[in-house]
mmCIF file as Biopython writes it, N, C-alpha, C and O atoms, coordinates in Angstrom:
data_model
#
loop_
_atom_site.group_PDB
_atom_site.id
_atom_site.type_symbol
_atom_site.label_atom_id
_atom_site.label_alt_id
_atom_site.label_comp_id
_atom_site.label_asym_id
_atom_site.label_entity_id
_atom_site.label_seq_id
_atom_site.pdbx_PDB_ins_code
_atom_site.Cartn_x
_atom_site.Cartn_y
_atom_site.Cartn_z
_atom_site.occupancy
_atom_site.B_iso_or_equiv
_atom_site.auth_seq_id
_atom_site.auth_asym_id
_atom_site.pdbx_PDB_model_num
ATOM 1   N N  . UNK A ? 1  ? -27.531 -93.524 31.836 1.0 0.0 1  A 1 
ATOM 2   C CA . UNK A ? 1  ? -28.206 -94.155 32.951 1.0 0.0 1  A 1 
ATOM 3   C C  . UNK A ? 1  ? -29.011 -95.350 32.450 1.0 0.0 1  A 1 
ATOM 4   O O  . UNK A ? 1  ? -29.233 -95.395 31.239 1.0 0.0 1  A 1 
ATOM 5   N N  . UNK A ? 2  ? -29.342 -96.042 33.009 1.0 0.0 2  A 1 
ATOM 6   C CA . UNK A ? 2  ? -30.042 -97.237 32.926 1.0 0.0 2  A 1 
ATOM 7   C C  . UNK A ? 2  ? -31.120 -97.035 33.114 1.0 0.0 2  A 1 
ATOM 8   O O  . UNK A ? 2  ? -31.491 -96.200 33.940 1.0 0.0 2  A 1 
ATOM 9   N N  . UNK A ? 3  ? -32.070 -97.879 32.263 1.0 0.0 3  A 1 
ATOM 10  C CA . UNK A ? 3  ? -33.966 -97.237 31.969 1.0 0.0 3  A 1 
ATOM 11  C C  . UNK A ? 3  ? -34.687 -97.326 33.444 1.0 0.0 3  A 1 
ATOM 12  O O  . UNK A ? 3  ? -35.375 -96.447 33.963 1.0 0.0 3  A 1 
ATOM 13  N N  . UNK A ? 4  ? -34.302 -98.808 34.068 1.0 0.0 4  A 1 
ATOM 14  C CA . UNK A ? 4  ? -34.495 -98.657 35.309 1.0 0.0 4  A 1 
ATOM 15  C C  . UNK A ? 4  ? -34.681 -97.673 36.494 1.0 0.0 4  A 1 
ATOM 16  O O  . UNK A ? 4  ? -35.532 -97.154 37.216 1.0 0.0 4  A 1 
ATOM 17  N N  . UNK A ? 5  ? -33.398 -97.741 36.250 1.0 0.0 5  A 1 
ATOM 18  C CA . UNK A ? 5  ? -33.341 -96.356 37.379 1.0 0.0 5  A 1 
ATOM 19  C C  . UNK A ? 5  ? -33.655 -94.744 37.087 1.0 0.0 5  A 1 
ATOM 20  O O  . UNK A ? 5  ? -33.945 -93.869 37.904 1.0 0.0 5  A 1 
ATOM 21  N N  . UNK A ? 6  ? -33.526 -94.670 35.916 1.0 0.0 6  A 1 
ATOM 22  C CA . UNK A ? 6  ? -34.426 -93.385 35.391 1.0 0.0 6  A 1 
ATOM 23  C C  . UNK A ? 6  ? -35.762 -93.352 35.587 1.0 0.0 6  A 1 
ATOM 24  O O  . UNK A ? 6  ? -36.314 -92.375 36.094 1.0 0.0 6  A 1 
ATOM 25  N N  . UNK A ? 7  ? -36.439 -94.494 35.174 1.0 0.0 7  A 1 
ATOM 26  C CA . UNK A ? 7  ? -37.938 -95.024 35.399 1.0 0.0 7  A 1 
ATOM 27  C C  . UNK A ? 7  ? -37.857 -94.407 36.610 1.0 0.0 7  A 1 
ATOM 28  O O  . UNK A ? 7  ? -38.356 -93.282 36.609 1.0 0.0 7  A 1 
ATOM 29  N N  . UNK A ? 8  ? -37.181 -94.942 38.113 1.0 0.0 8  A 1 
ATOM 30  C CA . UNK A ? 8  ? -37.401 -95.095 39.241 1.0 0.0 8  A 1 
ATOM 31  C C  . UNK A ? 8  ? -37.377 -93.490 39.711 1.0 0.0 8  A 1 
ATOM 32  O O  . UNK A ? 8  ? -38.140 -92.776 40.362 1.0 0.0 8  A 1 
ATOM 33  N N  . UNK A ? 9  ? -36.107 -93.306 39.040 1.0 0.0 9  A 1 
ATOM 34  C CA . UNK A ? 9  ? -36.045 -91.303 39.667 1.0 0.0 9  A 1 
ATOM 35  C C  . UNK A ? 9  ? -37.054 -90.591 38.736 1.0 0.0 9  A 1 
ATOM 36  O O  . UNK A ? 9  ? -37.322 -89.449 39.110 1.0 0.0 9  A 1 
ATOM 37  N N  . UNK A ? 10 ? -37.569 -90.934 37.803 1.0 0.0 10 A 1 
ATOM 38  C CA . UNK A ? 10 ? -38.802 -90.169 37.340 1.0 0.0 10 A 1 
ATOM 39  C C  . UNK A ? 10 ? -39.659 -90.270 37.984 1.0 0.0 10 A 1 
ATOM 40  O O  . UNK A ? 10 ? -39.966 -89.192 38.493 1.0 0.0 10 A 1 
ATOM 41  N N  . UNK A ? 11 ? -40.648 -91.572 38.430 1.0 0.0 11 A 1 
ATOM 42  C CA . UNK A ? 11 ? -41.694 -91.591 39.348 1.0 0.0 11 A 1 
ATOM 43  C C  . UNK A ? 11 ? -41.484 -90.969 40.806 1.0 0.0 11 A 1 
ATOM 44  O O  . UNK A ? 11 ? -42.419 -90.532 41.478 1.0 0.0 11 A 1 
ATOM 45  N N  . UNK A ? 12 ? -40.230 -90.978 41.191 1.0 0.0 12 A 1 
ATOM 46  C CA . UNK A ? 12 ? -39.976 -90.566 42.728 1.0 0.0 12 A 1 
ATOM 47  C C  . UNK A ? 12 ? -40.040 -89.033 42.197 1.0 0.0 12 A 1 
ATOM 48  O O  . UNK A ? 12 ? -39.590 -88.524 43.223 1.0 0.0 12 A 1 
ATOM 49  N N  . UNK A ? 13 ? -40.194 -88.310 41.632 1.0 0.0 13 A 1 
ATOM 50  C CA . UNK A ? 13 ? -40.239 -86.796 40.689 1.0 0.0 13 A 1 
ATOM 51  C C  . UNK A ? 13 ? -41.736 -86.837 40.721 1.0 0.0 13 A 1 
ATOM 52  O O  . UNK A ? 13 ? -42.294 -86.212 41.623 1.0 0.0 13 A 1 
ATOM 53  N N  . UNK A ? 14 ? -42.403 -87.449 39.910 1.0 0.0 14 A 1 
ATOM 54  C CA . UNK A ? 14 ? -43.710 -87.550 40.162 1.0 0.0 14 A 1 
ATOM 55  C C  . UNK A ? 14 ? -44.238 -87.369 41.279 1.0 0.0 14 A 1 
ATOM 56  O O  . UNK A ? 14 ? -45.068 -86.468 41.394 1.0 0.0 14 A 1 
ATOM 57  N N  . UNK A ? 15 ? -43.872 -88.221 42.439 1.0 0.0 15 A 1 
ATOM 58  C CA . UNK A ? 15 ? -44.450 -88.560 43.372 1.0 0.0 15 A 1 
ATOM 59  C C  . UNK A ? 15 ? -44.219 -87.315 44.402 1.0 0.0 15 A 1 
ATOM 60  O O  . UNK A ? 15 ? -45.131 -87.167 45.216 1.0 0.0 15 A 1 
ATOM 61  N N  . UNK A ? 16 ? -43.060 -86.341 44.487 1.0 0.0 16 A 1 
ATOM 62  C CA . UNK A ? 16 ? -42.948 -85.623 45.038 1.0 0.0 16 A 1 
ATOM 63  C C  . UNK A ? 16 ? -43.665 -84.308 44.820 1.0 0.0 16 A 1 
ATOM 64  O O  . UNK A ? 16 ? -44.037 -83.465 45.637 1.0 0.0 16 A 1 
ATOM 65  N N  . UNK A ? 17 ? -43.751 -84.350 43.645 1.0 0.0 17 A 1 
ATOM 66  C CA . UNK A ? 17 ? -44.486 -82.797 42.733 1.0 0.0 17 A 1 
ATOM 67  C C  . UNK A ? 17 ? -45.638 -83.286 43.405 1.0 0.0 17 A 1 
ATOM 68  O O  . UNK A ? 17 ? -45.943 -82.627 44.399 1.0 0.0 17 A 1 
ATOM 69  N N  . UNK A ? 18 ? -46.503 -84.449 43.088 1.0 0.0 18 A 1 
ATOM 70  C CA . UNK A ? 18 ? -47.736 -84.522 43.557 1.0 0.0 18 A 1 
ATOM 71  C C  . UNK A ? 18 ? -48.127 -84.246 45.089 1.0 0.0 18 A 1 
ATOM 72  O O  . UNK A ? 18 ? -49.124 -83.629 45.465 1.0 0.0 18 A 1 
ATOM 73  N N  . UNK A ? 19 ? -47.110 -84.845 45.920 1.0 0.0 19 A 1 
ATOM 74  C CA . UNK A ? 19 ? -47.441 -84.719 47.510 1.0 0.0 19 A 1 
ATOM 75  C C  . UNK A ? 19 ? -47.468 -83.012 47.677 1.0 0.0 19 A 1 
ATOM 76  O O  . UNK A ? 19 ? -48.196 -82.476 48.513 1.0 0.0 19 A 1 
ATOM 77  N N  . UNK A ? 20 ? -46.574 -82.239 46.766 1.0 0.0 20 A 1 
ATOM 78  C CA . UNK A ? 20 ? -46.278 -81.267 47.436 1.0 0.0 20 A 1 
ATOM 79  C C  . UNK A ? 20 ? -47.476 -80.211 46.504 1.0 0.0 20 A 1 
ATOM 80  O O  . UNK A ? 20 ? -47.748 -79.062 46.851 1.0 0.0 20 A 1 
ATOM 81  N N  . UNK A ? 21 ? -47.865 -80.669 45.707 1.0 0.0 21 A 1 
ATOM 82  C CA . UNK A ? 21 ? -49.485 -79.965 44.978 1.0 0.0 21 A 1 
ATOM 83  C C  . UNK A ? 21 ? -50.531 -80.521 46.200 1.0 0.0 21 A 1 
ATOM 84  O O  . UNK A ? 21 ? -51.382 -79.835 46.765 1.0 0.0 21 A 1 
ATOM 85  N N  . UNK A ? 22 ? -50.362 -81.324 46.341 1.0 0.0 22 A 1 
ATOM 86  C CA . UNK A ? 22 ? -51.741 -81.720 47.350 1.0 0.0 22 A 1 
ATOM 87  C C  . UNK A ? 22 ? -51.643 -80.991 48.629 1.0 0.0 22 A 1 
ATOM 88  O O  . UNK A ? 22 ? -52.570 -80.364 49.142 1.0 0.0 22 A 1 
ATOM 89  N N  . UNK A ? 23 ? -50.356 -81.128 49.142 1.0 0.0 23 A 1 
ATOM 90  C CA . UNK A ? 23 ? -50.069 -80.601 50.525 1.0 0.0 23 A 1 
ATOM 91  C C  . UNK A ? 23 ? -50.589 -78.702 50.461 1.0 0.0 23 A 1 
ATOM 92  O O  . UNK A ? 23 ? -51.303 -78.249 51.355 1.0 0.0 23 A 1 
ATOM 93  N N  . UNK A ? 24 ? -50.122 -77.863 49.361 1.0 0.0 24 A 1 
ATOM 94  C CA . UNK A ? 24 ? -50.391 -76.970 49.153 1.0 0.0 24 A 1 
ATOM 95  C C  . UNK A ? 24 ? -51.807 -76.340 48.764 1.0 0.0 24 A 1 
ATOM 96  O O  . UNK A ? 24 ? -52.166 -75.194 49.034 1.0 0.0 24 A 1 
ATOM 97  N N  . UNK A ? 25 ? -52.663 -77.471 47.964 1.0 0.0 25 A 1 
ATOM 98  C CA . UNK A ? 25 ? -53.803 -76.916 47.816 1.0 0.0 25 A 1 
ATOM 99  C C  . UNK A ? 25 ? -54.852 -76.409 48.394 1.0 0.0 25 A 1 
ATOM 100 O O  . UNK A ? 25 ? -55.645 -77.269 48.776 1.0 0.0 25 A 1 
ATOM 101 N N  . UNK A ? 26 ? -55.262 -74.936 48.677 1.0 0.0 26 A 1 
ATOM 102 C CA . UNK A ? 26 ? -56.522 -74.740 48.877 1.0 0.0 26 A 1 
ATOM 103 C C  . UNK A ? 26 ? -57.848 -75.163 48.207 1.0 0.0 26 A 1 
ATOM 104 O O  . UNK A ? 26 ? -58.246 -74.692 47.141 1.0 0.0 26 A 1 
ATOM 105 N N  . UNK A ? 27 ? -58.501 -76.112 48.948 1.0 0.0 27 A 1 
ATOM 106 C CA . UNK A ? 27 ? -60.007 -76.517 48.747 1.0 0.0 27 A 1 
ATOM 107 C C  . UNK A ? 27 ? -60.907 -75.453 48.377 1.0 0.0 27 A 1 
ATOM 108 O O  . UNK A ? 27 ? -60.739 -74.578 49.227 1.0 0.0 27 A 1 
ATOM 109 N N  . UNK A ? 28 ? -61.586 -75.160 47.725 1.0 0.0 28 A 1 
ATOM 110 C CA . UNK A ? 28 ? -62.624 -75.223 46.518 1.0 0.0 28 A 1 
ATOM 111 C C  . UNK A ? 28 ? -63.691 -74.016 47.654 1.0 0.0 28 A 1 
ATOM 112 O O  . UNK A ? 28 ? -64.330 -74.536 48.569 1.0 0.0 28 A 1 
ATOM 113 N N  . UNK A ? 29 ? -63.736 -73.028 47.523 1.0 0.0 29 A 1 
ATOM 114 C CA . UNK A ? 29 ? -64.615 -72.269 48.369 1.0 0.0 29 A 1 
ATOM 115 C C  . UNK A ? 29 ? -63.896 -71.805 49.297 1.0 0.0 29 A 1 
ATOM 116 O O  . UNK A ? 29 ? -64.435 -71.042 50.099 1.0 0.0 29 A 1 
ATOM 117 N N  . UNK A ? 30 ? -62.685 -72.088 49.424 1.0 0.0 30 A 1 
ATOM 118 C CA . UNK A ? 30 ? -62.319 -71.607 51.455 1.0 0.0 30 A 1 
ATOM 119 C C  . UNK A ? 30 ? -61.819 -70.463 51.365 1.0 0.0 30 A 1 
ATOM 120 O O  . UNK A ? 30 ? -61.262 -69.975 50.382 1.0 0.0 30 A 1 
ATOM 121 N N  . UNK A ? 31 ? -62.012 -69.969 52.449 1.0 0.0 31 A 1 
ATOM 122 C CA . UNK A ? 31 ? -62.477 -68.602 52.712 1.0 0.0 31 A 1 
ATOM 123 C C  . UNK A ? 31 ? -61.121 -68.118 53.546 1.0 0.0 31 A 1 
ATOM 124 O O  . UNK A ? 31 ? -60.489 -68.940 54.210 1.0 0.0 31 A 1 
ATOM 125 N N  . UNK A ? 32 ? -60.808 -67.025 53.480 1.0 0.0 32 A 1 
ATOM 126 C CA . UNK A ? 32 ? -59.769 -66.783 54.849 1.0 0.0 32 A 1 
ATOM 127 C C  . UNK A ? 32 ? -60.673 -66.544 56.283 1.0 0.0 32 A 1 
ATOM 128 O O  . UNK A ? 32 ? -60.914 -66.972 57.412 1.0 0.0 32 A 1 
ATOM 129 N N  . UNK A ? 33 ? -60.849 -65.907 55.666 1.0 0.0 33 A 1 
ATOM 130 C CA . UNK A ? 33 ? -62.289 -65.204 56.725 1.0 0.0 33 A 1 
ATOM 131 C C  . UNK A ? 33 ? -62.512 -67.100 57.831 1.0 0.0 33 A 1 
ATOM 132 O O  . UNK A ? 33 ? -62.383 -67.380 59.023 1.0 0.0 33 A 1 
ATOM 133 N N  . UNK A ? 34 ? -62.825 -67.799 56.768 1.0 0.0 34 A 1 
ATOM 134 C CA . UNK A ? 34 ? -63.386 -69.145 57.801 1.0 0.0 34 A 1 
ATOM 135 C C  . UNK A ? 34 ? -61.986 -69.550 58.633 1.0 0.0 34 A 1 
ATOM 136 O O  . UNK A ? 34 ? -62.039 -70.212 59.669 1.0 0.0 34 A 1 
ATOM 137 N N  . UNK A ? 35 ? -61.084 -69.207 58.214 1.0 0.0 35 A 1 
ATOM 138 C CA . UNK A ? 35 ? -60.031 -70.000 58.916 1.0 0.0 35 A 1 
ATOM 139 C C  . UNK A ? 35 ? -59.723 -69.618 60.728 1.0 0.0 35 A 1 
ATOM 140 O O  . UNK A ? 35 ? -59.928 -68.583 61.362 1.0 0.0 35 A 1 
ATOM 141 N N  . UNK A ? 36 ? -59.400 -70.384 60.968 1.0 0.0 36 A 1 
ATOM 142 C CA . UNK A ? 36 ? -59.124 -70.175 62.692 1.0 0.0 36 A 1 
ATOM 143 C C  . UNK A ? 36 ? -58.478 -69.261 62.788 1.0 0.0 36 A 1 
ATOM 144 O O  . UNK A ? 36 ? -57.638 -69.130 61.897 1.0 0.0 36 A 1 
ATOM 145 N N  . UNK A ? 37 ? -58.528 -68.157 63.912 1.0 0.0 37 A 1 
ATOM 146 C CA . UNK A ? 37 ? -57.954 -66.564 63.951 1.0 0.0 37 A 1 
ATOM 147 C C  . UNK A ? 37 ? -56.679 -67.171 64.667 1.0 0.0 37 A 1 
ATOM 148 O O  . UNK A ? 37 ? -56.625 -68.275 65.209 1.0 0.0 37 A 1 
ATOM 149 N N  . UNK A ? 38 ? -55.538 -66.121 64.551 1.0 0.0 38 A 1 
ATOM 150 C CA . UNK A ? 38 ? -54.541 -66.753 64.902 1.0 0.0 38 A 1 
ATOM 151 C C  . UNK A ? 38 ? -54.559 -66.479 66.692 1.0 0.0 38 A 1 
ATOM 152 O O  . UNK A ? 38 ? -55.115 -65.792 67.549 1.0 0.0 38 A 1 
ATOM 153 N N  . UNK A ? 39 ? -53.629 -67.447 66.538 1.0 0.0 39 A 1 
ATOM 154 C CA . UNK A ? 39 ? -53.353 -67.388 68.338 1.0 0.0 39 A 1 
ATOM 155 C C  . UNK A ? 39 ? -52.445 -66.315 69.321 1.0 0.0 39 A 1 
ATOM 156 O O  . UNK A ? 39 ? -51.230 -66.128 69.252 1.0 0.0 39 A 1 
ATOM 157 N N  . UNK A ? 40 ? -53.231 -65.794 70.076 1.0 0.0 40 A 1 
ATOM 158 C CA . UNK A ? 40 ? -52.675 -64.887 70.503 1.0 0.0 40 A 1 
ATOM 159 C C  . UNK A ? 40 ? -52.348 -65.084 72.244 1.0 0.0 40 A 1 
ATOM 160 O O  . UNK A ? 40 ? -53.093 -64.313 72.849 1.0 0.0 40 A 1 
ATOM 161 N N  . UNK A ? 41 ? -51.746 -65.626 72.898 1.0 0.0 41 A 1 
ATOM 162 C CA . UNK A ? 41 ? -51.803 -66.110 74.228 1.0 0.0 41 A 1 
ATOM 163 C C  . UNK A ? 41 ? -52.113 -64.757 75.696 1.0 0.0 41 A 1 
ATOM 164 O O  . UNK A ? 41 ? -52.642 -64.626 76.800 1.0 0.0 41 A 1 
ATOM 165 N N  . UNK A ? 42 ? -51.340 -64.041 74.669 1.0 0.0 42 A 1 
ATOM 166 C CA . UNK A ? 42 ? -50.631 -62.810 75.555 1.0 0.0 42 A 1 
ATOM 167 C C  . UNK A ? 42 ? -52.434 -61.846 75.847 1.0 0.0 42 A 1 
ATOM 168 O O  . UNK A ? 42 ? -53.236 -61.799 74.914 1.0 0.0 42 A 1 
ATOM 169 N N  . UNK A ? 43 ? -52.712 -61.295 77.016 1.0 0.0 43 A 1 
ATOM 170 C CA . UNK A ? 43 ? -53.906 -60.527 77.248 1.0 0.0 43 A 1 
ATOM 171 C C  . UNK A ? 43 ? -53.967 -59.005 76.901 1.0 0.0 43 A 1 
ATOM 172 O O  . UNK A ? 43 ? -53.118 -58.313 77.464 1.0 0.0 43 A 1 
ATOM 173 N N  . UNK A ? 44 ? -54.497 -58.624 76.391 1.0 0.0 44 A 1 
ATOM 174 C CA . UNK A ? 44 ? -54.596 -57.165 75.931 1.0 0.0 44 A 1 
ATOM 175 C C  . UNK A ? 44 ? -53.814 -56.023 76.508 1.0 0.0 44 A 1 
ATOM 176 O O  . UNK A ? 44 ? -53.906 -55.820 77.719 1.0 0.0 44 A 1 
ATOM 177 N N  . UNK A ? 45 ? -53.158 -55.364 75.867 1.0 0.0 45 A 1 
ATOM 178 C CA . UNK A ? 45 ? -52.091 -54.336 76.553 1.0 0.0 45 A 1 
ATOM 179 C C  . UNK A ? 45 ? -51.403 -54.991 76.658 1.0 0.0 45 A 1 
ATOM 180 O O  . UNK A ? 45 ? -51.500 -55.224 75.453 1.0 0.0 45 A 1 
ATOM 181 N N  . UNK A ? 46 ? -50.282 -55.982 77.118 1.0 0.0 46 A 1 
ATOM 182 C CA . UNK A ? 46 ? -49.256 -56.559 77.138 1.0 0.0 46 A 1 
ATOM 183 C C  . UNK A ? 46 ? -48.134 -56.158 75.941 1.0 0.0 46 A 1 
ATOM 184 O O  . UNK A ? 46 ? -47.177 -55.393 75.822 1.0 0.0 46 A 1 
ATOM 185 N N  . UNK A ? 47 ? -48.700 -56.942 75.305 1.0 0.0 47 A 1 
ATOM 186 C CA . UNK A ? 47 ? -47.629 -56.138 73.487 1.0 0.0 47 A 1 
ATOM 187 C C  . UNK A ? 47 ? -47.590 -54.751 73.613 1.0 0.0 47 A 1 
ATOM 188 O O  . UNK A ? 47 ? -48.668 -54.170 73.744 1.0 0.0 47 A 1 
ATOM 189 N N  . UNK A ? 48 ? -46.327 -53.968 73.597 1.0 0.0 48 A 1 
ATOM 190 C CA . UNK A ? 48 ? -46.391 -52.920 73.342 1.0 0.0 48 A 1 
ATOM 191 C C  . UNK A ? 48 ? -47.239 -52.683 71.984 1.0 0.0 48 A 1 
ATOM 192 O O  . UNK A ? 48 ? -47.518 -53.702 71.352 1.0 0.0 48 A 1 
ATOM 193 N N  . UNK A ? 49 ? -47.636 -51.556 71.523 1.0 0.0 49 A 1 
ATOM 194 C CA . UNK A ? 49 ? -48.455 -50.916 70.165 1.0 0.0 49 A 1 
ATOM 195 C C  . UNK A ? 49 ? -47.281 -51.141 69.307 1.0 0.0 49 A 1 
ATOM 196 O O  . UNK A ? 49 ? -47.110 -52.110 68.568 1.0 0.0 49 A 1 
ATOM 197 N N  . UNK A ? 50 ? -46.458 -50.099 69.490 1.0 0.0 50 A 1 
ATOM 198 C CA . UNK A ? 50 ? -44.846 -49.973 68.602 1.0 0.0 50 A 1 
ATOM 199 C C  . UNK A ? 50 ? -43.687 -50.787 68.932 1.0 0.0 50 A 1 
ATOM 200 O O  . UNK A ? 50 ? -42.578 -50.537 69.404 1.0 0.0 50 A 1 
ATOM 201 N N  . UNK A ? 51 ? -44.362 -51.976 68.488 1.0 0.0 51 A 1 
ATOM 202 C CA . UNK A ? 51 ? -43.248 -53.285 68.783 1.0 0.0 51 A 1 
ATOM 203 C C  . UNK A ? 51 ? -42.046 -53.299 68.291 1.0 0.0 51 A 1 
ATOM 204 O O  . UNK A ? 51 ? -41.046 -53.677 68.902 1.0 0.0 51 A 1 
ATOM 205 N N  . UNK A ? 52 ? -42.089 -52.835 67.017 1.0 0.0 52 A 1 
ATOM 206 C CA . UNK A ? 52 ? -40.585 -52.728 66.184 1.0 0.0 52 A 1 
ATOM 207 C C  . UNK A ? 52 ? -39.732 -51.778 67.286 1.0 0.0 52 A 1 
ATOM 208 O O  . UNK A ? 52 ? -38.743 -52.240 67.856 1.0 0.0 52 A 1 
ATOM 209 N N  . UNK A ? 53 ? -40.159 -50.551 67.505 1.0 0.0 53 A 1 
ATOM 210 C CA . UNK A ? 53 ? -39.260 -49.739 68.519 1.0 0.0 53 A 1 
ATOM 211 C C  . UNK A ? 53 ? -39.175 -50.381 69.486 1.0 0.0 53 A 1 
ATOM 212 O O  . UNK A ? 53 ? -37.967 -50.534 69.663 1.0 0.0 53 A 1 
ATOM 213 N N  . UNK A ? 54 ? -39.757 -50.913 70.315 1.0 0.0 54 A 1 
ATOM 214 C CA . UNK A ? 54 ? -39.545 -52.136 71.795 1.0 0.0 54 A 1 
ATOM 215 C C  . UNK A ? 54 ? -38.632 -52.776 71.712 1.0 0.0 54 A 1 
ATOM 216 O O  . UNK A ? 54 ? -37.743 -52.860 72.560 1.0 0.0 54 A 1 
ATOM 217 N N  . UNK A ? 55 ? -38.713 -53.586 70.228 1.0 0.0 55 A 1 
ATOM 218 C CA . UNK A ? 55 ? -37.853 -54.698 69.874 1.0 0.0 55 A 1 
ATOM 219 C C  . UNK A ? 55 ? -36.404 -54.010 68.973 1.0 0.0 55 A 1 
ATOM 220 O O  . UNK A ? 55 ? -35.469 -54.770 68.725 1.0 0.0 55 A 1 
ATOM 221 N N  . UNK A ? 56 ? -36.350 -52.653 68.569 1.0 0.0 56 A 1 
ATOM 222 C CA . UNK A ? 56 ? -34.869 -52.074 68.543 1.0 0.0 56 A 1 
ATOM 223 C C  . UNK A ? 56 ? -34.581 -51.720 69.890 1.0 0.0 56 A 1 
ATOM 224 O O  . UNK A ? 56 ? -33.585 -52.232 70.401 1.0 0.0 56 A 1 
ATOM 225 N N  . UNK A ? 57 ? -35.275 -50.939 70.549 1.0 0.0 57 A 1 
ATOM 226 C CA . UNK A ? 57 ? -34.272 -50.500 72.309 1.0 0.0 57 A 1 
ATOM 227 C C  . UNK A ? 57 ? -34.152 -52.275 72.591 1.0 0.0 57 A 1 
ATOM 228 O O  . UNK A ? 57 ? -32.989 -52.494 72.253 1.0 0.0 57 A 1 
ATOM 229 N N  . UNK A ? 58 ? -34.519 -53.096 72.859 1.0 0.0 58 A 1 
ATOM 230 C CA . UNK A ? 58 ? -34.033 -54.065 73.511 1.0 0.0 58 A 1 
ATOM 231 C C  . UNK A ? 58 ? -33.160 -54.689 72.824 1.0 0.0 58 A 1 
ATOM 232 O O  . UNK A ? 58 ? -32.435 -55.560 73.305 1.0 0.0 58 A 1 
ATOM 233 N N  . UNK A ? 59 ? -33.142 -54.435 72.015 1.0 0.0 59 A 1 
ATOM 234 C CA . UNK A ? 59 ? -31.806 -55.177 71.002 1.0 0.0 59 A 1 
ATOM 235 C C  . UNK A ? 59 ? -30.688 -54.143 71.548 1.0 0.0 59 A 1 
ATOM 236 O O  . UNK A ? 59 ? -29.918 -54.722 72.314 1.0 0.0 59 A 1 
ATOM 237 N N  . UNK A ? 60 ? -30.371 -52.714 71.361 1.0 0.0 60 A 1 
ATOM 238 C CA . UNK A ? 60 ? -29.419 -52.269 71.642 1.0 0.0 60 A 1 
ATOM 239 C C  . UNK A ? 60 ? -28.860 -52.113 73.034 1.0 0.0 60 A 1 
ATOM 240 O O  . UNK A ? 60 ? -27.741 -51.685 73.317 1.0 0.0 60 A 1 
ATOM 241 N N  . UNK A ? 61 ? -29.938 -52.581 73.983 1.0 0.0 61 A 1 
ATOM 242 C CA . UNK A ? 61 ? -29.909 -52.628 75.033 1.0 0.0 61 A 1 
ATOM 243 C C  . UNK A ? 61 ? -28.867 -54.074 75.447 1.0 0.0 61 A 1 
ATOM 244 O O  . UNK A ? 61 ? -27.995 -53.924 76.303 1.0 0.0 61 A 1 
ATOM 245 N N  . UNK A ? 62 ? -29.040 -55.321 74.821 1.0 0.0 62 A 1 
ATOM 246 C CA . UNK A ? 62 ? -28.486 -56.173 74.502 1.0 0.0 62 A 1 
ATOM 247 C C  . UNK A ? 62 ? -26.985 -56.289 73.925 1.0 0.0 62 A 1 
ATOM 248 O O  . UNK A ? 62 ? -26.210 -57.176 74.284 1.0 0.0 62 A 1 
ATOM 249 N N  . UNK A ? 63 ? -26.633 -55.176 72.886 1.0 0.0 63 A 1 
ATOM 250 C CA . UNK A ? 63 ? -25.851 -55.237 72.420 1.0 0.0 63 A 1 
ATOM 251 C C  . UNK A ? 63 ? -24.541 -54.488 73.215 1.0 0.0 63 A 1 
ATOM 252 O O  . UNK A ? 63 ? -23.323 -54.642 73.127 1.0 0.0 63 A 1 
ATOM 253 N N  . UNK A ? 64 ? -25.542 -53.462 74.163 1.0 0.0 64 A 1 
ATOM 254 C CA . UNK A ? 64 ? -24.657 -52.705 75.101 1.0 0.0 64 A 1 
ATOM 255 C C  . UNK A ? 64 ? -24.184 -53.555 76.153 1.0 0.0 64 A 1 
ATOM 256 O O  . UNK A ? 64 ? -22.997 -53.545 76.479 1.0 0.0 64 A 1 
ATOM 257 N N  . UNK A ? 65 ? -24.939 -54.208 76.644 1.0 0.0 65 A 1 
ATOM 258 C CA . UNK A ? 65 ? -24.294 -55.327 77.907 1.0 0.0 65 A 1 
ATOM 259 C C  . UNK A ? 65 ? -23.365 -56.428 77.319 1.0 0.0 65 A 1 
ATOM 260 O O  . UNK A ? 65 ? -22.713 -57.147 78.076 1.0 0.0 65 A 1 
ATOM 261 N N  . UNK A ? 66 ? -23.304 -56.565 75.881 1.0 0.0 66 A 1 
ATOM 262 C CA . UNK A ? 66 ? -22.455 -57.743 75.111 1.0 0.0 66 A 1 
ATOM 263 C C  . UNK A ? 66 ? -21.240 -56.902 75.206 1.0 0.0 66 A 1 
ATOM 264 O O  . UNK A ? 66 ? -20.301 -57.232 75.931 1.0 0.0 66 A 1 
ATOM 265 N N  . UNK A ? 67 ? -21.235 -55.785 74.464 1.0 0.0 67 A 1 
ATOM 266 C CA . UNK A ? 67 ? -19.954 -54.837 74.567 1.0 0.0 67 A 1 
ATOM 267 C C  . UNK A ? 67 ? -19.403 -54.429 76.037 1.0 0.0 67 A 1 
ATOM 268 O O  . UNK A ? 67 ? -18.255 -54.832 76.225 1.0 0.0 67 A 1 
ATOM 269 N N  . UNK A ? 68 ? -19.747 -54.001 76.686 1.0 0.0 68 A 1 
ATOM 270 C CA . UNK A ? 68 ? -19.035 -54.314 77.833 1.0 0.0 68 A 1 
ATOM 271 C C  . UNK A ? 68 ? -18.699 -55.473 78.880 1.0 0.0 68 A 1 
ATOM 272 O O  . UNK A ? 68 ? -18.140 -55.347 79.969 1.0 0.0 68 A 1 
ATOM 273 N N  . UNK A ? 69 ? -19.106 -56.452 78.368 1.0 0.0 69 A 1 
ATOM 274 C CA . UNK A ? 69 ? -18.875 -58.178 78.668 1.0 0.0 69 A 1 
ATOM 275 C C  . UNK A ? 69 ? -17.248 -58.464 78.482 1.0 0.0 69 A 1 
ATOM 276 O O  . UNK A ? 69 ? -16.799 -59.600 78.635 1.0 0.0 69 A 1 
#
């Protein structure tokens, strides 16, 4: 390869490692605890408790109306 363009794909190497260290870093003290609680739209009771089971019957429930389609 030519020094040039090695030069050029080395710094573009550089430059990516760096964006993607910066983009990733947690700041110096932060807390989880401080971070914004996640978003929950849905009002209390709505979500079933045992979602995984909700979300298998409705899957097979799904899969039964595909099979007879």
């Amino acid at each position: 390869m030519r020094p040039k363009r090695l030069m050029a794909l080395a710094a573009g190497g550089v430059t990516i490692a760096a964006a993607v260290s910066i983009s990733t870093h947690k700041a110096r003290g932060q807390d989880e605890a401080l971070l914004a609680p996640v978003y929950n739209p849905y009002p209390p009771g709505i979500i079933p408790a045992a979602l995984d089971a909700e979300l298998a019957r409705v899957l097979r429930e799904v899969n039964f109306i595909e099979n007879e389609a």
